[in-house]
C-alpha positions as CSV (number, residue, x, y, z in Angstrom):
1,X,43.2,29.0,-90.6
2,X,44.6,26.6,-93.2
3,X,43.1,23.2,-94.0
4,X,44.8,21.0,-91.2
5,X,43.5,23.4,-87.9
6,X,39.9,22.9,-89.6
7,X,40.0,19.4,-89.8
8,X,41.3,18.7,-86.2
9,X,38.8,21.4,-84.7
10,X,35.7,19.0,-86.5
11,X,37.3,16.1,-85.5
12,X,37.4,17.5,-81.5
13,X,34.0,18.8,-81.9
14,X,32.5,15.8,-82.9
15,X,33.9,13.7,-79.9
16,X,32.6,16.4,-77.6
17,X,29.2,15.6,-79.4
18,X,29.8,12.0,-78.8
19,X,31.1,12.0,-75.5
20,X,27.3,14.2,-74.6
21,X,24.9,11.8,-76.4
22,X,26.4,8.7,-75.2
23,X,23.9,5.8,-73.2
24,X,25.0,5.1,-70.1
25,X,23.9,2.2,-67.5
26,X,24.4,4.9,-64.7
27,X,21.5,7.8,-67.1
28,X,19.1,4.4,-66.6
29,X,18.5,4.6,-70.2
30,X,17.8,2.3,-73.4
31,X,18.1,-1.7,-71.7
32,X,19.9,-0.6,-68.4
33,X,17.9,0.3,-65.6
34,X,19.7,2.4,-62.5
35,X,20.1,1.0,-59.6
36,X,17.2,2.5,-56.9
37,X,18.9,4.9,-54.5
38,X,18.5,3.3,-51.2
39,X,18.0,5.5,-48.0
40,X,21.0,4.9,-45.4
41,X,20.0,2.5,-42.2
42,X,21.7,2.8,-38.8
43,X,24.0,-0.2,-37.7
44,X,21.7,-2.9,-36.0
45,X,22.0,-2.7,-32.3
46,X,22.6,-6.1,-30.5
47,X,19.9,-6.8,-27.9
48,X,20.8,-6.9,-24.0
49,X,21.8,-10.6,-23.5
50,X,19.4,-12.1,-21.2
51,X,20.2,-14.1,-18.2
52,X,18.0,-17.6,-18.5
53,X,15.6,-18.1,-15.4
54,X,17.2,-21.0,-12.8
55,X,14.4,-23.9,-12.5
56,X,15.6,-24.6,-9.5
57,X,14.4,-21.3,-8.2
58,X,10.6,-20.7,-7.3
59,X,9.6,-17.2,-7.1
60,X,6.6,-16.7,-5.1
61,X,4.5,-13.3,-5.4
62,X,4.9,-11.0,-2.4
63,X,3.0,-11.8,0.5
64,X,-0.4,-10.0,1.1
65,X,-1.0,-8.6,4.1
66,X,-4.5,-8.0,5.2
67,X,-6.1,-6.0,7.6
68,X,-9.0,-7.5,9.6
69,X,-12.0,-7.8,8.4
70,X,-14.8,-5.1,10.1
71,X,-18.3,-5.5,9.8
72,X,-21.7,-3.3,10.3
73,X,-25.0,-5.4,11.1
74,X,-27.9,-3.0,10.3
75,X,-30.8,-4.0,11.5
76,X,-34.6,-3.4,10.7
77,X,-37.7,-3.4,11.5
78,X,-41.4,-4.2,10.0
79,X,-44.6,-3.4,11.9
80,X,-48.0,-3.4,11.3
81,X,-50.0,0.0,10.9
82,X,-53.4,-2.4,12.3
83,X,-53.0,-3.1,15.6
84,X,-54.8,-5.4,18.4
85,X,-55.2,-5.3,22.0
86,X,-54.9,-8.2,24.6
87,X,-55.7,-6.9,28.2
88,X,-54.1,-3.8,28.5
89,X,-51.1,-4.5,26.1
90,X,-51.2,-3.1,22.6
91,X,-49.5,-4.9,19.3
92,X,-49.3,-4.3,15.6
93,X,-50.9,-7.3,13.9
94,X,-47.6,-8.1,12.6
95,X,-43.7,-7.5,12.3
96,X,-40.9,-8.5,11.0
97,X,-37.1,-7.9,11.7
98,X,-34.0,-8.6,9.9
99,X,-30.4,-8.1,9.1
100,X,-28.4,-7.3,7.0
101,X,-24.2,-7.2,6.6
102,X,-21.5,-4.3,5.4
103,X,-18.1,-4.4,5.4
104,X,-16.1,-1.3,5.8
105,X,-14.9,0.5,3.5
106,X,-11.1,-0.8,4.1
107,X,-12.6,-4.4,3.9
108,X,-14.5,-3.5,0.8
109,X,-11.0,-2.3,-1.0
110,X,-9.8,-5.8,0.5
111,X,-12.4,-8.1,-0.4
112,X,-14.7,-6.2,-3.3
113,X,-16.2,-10.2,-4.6
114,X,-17.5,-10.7,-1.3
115,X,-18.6,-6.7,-0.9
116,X,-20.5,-7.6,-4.2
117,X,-21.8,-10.9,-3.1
118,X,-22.9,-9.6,0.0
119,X,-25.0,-6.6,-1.6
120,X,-26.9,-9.6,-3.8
121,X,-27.5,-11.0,-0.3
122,X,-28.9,-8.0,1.6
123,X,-31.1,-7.7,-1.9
124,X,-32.8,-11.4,-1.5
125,X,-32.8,-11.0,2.5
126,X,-34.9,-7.7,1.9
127,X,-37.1,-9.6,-0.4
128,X,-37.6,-12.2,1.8
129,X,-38.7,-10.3,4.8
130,X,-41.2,-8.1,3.0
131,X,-42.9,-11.4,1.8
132,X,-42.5,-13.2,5.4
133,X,-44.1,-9.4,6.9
134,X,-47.1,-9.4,4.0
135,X,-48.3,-12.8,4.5
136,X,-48.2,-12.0,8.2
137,X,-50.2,-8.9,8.3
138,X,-52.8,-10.8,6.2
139,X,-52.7,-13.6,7.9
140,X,-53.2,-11.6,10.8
141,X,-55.8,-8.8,10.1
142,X,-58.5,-11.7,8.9
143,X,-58.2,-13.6,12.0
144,X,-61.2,-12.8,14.6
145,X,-60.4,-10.8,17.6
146,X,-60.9,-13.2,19.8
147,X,-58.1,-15.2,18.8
148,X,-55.7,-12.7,17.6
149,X,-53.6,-12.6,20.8
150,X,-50.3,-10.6,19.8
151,X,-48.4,-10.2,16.9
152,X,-47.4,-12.6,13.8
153,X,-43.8,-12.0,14.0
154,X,-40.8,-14.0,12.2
155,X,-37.2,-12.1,14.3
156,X,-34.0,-12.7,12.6
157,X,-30.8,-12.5,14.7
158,X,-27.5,-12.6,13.0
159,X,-24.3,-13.9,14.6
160,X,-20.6,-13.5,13.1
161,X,-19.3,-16.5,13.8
162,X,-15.8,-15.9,11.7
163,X,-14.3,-12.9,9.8
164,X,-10.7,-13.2,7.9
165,X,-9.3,-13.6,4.8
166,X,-10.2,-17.6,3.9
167,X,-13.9,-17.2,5.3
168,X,-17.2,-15.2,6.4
169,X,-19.1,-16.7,8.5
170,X,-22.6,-16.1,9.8
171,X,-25.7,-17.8,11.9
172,X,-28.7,-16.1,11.4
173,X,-31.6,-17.8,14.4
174,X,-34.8,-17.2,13.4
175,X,-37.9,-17.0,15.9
176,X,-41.4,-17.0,14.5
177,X,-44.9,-16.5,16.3
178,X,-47.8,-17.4,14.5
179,X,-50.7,-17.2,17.3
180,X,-50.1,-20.7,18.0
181,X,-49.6,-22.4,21.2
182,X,-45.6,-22.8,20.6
183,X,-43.0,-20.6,18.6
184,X,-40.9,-22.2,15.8
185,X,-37.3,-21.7,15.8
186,X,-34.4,-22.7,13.4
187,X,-31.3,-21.9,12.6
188,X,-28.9,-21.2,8.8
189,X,-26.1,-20.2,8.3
190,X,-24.3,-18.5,5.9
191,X,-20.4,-18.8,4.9
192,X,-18.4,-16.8,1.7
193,X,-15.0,-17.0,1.0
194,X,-13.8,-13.5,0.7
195,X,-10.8,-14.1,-2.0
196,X,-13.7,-14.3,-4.8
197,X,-17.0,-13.8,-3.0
198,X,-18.3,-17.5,-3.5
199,X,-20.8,-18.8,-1.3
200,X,-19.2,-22.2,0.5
201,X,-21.0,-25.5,0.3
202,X,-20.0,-27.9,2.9
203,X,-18.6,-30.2,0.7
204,X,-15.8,-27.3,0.0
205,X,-14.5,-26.5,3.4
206,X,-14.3,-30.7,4.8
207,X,-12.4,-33.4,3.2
208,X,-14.3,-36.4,4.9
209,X,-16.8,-37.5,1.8
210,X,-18.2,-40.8,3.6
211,X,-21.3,-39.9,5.2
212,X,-21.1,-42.6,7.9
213,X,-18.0,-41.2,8.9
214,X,-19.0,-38.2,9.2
215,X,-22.0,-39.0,11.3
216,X,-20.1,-40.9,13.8
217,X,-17.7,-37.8,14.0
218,X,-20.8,-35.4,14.6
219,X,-22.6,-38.3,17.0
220,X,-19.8,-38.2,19.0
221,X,-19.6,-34.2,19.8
222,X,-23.4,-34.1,19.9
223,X,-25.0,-32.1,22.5
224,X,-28.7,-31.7,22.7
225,X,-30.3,-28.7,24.3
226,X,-32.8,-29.7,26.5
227,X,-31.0,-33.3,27.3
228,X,-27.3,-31.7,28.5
229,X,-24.3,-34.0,28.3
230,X,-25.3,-36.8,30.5
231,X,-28.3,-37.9,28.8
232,X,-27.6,-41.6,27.7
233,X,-29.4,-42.4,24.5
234,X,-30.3,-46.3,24.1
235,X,-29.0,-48.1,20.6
236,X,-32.6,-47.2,19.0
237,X,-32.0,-43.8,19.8
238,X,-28.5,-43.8,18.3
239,X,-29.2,-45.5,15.4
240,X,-32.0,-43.2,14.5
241,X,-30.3,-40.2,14.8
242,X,-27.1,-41.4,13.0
243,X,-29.6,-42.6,10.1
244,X,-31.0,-38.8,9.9
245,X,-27.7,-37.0,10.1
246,X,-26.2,-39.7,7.3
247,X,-29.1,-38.6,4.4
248,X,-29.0,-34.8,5.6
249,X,-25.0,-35.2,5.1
250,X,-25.8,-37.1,1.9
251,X,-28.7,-34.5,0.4
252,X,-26.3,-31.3,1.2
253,X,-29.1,-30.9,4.3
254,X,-26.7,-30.0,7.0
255,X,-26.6,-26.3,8.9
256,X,-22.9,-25.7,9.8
257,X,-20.6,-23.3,10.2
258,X,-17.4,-22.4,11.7
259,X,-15.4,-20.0,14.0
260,X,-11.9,-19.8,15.0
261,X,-11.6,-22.9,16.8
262,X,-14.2,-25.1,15.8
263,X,-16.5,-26.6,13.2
264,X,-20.1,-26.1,13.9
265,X,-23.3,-28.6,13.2
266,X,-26.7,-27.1,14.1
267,X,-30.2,-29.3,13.7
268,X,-33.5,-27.3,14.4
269,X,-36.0,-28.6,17.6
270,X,-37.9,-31.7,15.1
271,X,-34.9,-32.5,12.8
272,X,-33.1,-35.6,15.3
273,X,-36.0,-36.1,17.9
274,X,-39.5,-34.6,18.7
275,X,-39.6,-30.8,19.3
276,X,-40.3,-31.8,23.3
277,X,-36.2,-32.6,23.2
278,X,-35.4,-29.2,21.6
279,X,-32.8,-28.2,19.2
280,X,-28.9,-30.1,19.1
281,X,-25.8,-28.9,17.9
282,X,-22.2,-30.5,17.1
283,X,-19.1,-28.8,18.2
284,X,-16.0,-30.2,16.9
285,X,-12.7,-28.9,17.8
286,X,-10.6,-28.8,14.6
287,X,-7.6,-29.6,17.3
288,X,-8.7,-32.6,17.5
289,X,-9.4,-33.8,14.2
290,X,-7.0,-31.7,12.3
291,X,-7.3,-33.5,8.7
292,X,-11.3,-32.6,8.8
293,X,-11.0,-29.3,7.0
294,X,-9.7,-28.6,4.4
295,X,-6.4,-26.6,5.0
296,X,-7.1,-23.3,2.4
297,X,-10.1,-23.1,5.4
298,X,-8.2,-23.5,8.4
299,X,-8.9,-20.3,10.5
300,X,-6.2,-17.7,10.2
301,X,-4.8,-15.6,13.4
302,X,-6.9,-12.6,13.7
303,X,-7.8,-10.3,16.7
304,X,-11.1,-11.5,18.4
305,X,-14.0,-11.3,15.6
306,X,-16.5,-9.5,18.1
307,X,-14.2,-6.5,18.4
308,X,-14.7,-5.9,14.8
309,X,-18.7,-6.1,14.8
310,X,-20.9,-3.2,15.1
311,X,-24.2,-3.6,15.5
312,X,-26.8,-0.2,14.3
313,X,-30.6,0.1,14.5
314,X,-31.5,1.0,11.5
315,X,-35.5,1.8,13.1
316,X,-38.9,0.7,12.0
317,X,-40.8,1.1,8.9
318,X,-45.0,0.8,9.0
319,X,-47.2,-0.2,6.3
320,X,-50.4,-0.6,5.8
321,X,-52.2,-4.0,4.8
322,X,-52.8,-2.2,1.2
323,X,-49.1,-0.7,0.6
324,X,-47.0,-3.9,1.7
325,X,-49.1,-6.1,-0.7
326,X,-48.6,-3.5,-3.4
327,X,-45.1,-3.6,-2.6
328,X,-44.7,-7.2,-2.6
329,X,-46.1,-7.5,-6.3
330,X,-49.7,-8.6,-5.2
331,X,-53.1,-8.1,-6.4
332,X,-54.4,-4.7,-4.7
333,X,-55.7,-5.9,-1.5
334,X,-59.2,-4.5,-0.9
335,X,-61.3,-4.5,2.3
């Protein structure tokens, strides 16, 4: 190899050399930093254009159609283990009956806030008639024989007045015997609407608010039971009983009620008169005052609500003096 091969083969092998140790922006070396290596994204996909809603056009939700409503009144009965005897007819020194509601099971899937409201009813109706029963069987088993004549008995009836979908409405007449001379009666009722199970006040279901108004409406569809409709009342009279009926409006006193025709006012024997003229009741045909009630209330077209109530005996239950006073939360009664 003479002199001028060896020089050219160092001078290519040096810029071999060079051309290996070189910095480089893309080796992220020295003041350079690579660029990070980003991962590859799909194209963005435009979203589906959307048509705007027309103001103009209300959209109400599909209609719901009910079935009607059914109903079960169970009924029960209280009675006395003591028992009395007047001439040759036998009684327990005491009873008690009472009622108490169920929907069926389709009306439960249907209405479930009134199923539940009505289950916290039957609770405080149960309540109440073991307390009216005990303090009637004691009551009754310290009297003297000579006076105790038959039983002390308070009798709950129940009446469905109105079953759809906007209300539930019930009378329940009560009769009570206390050994006295007379029985006492009276009258509540009780009305729900089904949609949410709340228990309607009568300033809910009627739009008149003036309570002089509203007594001249009742006074003029006023009946009273023992008087019929061609009893004339004299201005006193009148005047009176429109005074009572006004505060009883006015204190959220009044017993009503409606069924599918009619708005219904009840007053017990002593609330208008003396007990000698008996009870009175208001019947007011929404026909002919159709702005009265409120129009969510109006009755809705149903098949005839006393097709749709079944009534079951439910039997009797006896206690003892000792075991119903336990059961009502007493002191231990002892003989």
């Amino acid at each position: 190899m003479n002199y001028r091969k060896l020089v050219l083969t160092g001078i290519m092998a040096a810029a071999a050399l060079t051309a290996c140790t070189s910095y480089s922006p893309q080796q992220g070396r020295g003041p350079y930093a690579a660029e990070e290596e980003k991962e590859p994204t799909a194209a963005p996909v435009s979203a589906p254009t959307e048509i705007p809603a027309d103001p103009t056009v209300i959209v109400e939700p599909p209609e719901i159609v009910y079935e009607d409503m059914e109903i079960t009144i169970r009924d029960y009965r209280l009675e006395a283990e003591d028992r009395g005897k007047n001439g040759d007819y036998e009684f327990p020194y005491a009873d008690t009956v009472y009622q108490q509601l169920e929907l069926s099971d389709t009306s439960k899937d249907q209405w479930p806030d009134l199923a539940r409201e009505l289950d916290y009813e039957n609770q405080r109706i149960y309540e109440n008639a073991l307390t009216e029963f005990a303090d009637s069987y004691e009551w009754a088993y310290e009297m003297d024989d000579g006076i105790r004549f038959s039983a002390n008995c308070c009798e709950a009836d129940v009446y469905v007045l109105r079953a759809d979908e906007r209300m539930l409405c019930y009378r329940t007449g009560y009769y009570a015997m206390y050994n006295g001379p007379h029985p006492t009666m009276w009258s509540s009722c009780t009305c729900f609407d089904p949609q949410d199970g709340k228990k309607l006040e009568f300033s809910d279901v009627i739009t008149e608010s003036d309570p002089e108004k509203l007594s001249g409406i009742i006074w003029d569809n006023l009946i009273g039971e023992a008087l019929g409709e061609d009893y004339e009342f004299d201005d006193e009279q009148e005047r009176t009983i429109r005074d009572r009926i006004e505060s009883m409006a006015e204190g959220g006193e009044l017993v009503w009620g409606m069924d599918d025709k009619a708005l219904l006012i009840f007053f017990d024997s002593d609330m208008l008169m003396s007990y000698a003229y008996g009870p009175f009741s208001a019947t007011i045909n929404i026909e002919d005052y159709p702005s009265l009630v409120n129009e969510w209330y109006l009755p809705q077209e149903c098949t005839p609500v006393g097709g749709r109530v079944n009534k079951i005996d439910c039997g009797t239950t006896t206690y003892e003096l000792a075991e119903i006073l336990e059961l009502t939360g007493r002191l231990t009664w002892e003989e």
